[in-house]
C-alpha positions, 0 to 999 in steps of 0.5 A: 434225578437219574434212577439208575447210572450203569457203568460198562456196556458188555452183556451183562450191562446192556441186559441190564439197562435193556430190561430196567429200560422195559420196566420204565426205569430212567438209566444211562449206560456208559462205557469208556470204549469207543466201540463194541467188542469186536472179538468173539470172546464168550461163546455160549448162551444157555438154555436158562438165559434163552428161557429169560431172554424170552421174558425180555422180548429178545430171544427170536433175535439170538436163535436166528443168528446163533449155532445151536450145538446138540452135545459135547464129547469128551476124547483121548488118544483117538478115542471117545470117552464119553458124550453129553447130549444135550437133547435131555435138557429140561427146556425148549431151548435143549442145546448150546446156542454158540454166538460169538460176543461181538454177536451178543452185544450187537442183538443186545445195543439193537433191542436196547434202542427199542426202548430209545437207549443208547450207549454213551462211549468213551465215558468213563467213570472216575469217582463216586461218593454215596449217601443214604438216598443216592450216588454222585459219580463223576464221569469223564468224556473223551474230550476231557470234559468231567460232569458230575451225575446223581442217581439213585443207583450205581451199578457196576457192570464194568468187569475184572477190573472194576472202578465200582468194585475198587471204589467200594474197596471190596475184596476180589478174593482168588488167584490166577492159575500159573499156565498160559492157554492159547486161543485160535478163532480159526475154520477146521478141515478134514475127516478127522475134524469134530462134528460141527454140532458139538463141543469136543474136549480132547485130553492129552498128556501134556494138556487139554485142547477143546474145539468150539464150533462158532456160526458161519463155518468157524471154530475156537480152539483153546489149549493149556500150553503151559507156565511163561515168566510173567517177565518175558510173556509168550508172543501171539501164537502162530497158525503153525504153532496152532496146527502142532497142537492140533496134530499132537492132541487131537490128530486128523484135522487142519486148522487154517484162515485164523481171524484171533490168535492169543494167549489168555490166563484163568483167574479164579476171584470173587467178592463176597457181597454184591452190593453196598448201600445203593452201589451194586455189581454186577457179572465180571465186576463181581465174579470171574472164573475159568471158561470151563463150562461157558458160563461166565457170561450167562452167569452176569447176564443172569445177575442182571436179570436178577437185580433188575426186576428188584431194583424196578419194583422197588424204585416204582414203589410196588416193592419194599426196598428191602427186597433187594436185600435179596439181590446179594445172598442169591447171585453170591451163592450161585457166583460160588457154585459156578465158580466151584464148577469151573475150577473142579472141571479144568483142575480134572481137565490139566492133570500132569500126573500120568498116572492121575491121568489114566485114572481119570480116563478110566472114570470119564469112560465108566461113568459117561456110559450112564445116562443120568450121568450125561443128563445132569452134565448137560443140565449143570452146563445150561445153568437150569438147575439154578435155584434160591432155596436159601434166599429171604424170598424163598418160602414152601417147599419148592420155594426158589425152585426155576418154575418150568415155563412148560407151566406158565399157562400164558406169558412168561412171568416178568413179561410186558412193562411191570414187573409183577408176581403170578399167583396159580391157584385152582380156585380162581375166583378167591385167587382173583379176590387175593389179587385185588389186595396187592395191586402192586406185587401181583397180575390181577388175573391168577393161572391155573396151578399145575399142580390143583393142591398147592397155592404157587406165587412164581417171581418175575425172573421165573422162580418159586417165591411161595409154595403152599397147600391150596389153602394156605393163603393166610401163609401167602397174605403174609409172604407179601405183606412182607414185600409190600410198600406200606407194610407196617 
């Protein structure tokens, strides 16, 4: 029987299938679209997905093809309000690597065939029915034709628009904001055109309008243009209606070669759970969000990550299969936390009130002089503060903390074809001894600690599991046993 069925072949399910496929997970990717994207759509990868994409053995790929921005700047009426470098981020990968999507998924189908994958399309899931011990789909080929799959796993990758999330009947709780917003892939000129290196935000009375550098010379501008009678919806804009916009809220630089002019709306909605039984959601599926910040698609990639090395050790036998109980409660509360980020950064970037307005230029200006201030912007918008101290895998102080792979001391734990938790310990050889207990669950060999007086198991995703003094080991004995296969 298939292990696992994987529907939508967008970023985050060919991450998915890309890292179940490394850990020797037998899938199938399907997508009802005849092609890949071929717009640029989401723009931005961030530090932590580059930090797991080096896990997965695709990272060298990205930096190649990618424009790494160093900051972003926040403008008004000719002025500079405030920079956020992003230079102080905690990590190797201290910038915004801007790669347009059709870019994205074209490294992801390339790394993916490594692993002998490729994506089935124009197939298109239909129906589904669970039981306890698999998932029956059915799937419908371009020609008509309909076949019906078993697997262990279906998971939903599929986007807004969900026929997992549909067929679960999970509500996707949230609104759609009223106003129009125009987007331009497009090149900008002249002196007054922002640095090519950074995201530039210009707020304006009658909306804001942010400037996206893109590889090769290009640029994206989007800009709030207002309500439109869902009846009547706004024709794509024009290059001359994009130059206007241009002049009246950022002024100094043209705008020509368009290759994508549209309108979009922000929708702002979210399930409350991300998995019933053995059917699971993944990034859009489960959560959408205004652009603001640049991390939806990060955010989905990194709900791939999350599930897959759970779902691997589980369908491998090294893990309890309740350690994907942990899959939901963790990428939930982060879909809550960037989804919060998200609206509260594009409600302070369209306020109407004049007055609202001044004030919040005022404290932008004041509090964009501080570097603590820019420092954790920069960190909030590369997503390194991610965390899981609430989760069930959470233990210690410091439990669910991102370990800094400063301090790896080797490969990146999750690395190679098993997934595995690293133990760091000062006394290596008990460690080793520890080790031999839970073949399954840990590397044989542990690493030295960072820190001498505390016992450390960092997750295969990069996170803390358990925290303890060095001789806690009774407390980390425990911790796995709790995951182990044949625990009582």
């Amino acid at each position: 029987m298939l292990q696992a069925l994987i529907v939508g072949a967008g970023p985050v399910g060919l991450t998915l299938a890309a890292e179940l496929a490394r850990y020797g997970i037998g899938i199938r990717l399907i997508d009802k679209s005849a092609r890949p994207t071929q717009t640029s759509k989401a723009l931005v990868v961030w530090a932590r997905t580059l930090e797991l994409m080096d896990r997965m053995g695709c990272k060298q790929a990205f930096l190649a093809a990618g424009l790494r921005a160093h900051g972003a700047s926040l403008r008004s009426s000719g002025a500079i309000l405030g920079h956020a470098r992003f230079d102080a981020i905690a990590s190797a990968y201290n910038f915004a690597l801007m790669i347009p999507q059709r870019e994205t998924e074209r490294l992801l189908i390339e790394h993916l065939a490594t692993f002998g994958v490729a994506v089935e399309r124009e197939v298109e899931l239909v129906g589904f029915v669970r039981t306890d011990d698999q998932v029956e789909a059915t799937l419908r080929h371009a020609d008509g034709a309909e076949e019906t799959v078993s697997a262990s796993w279906l998971i939903g990758c599929d986007g807004a628009h969900s026929t997992v999330r549909h067929g679960l009947d999970l509500a996707f709780k949230g609104e759609a904001q009223g106003d129009d917003w125009l987007l331009a892939d497009i090149r900008v000129e002249g002196d007054g055109a922002p640095p090519g290196d950074e995201i530039a935000t210009y707020l304006h009375r009658d909306g804001p309008l942010v400037v996206f550098p893109i590889p090769g010379g290009r640029a994206r501008v989007i800009a709030q243009v207002g309500k439109t009678d869902p009846a009547h919806p706004r024709p794509d804009p024009t290059l001359e209606e994009v130059q206007a916009l241009a002049d009246r809220r950022a002024g100094g630089f043209r705008v020509v070669d368009p290759v994508w002019l549209t309108h979009f709306r922000i929708n702002e909605r979210k399930v409350s759970q991300y998995a019933q039984g053995r059917a699971v959601l993944a990034g859009d599926a489960a959560h959408i969000h205004s652009p603001a910040g640049g991390q939806g698609m990060n955010t989905g990639m990194q709900d791939a990550i999350n599930l897959a090395w759970k779902l691997a050790m589980v369908q491998r036998g090294q893990a309890a299969p309740s350690l994907l109980d942990s899959y939901s409660p963790e990428r939930n509360a982060v879909g809550d936390r960037v989804l919060r980020n998200a609206a509260r950064l594009t409600d302070m970037a369209t306020l109407s009130n004049p007055v609202a307005q001044e004030v919040r230029n005022l404290a932008l200006r004041f509090m964009l002089g501080f570097h603590v201030v820019q420092d954790r912007m920069a960190a909030t918008m590369s997503e390194v503060e991610i965390a899981y101290p609430d989760s069930p895998l959470s233990h210690g102080p410091q439990a669910g903390m991102r370990w800094a792979p400063a301090q790896d001391d080797g490969k990146p734990p999750g690395s190679g074809s098993v997934p595995l938790f690293v133990l760091y310990a000062a006394d290596s050889e008990r460690g080793a001894a520890f080790a031999a207990r839970f073949p399954a669950l840990l590397e044989p060999a542990p690493r030295h600690s960072p820190e001498g007086d505390r016992l450390i198991l960092v997750r295969p995703d990069g996170y803390v599991g358990f925290s303890g003094t060095a001789g806690s080991w009774d407390e980390a004995e425990r911790y796995l046993s709790r995951l182990s296969p044949d625990r009582p």
